[in-house]
C-alpha positions as CSV (number, residue, x, y, z in Angstrom):
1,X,-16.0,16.7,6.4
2,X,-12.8,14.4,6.8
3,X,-11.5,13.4,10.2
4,X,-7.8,12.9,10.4
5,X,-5.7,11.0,12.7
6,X,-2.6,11.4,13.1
7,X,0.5,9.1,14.5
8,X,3.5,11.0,16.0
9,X,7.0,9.4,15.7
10,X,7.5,8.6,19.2
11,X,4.5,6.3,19.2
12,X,4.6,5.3,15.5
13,X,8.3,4.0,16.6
14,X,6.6,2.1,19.6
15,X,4.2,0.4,17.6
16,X,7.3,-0.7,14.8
17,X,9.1,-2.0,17.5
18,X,6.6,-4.0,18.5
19,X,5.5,-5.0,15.2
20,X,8.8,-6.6,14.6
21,X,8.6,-8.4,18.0
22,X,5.1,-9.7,17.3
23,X,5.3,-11.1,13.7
24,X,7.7,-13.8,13.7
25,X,5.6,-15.4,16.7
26,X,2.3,-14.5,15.9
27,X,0.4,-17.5,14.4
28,X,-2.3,-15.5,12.5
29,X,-2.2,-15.3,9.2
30,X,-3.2,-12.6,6.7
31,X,-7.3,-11.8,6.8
32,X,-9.7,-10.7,4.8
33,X,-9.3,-10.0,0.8
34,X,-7.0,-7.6,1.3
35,X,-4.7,-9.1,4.1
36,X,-6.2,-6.6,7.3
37,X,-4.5,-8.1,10.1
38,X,-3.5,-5.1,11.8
39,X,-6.4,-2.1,13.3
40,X,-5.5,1.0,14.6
41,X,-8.3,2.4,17.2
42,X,-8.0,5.8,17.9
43,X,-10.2,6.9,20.9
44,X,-10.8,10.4,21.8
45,X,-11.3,11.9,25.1
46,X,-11.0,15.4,27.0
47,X,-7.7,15.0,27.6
48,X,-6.0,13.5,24.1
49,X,-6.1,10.4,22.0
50,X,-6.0,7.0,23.0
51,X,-4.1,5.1,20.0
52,X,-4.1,1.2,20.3
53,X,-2.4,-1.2,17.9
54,X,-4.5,-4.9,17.6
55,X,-3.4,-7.8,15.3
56,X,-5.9,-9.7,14.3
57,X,-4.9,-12.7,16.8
58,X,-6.0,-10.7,19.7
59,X,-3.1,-9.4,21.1
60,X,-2.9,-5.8,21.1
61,X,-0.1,-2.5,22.3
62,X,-1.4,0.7,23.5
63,X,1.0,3.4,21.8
64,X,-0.3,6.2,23.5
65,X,2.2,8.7,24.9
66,X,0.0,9.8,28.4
67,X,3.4,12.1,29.5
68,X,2.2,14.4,27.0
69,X,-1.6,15.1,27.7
């Protein structure tokens, strides 16, 4: 059984935009062997999908359109 998550546009745009706001000041560097600095975290609930964005220096977005549960 695979479980598949998937991003829409609207918030795969949000978390772009914030992507490019967020590197040139964050002051974490790549991790781990394969450079993991970014974790999605998809959450599920009764009503949708929570989808939050976390770099690896703690700060994080939530991208998660509520107007359209």
């Amino acid at each position: 059984m695979a479980i598949e998550f998937v991003i829409p546009d609207e918030e795969a745009q949000k978390a772009g935009e914030w992507l490019k706001k967020h590197e040139p000041i964050c002051k974490q560097k790549e991790v781990g062997a394969i450079g993991g600095k970014y974790t999605w975290s998809f959450t599920q609930t009764g009503l949708g999908c929570i989808m939050v964005l976390k770099c690896a220096c703690g700060k994080d977005i939530d991208v998660t359109d509520y107007e359209n549960w």
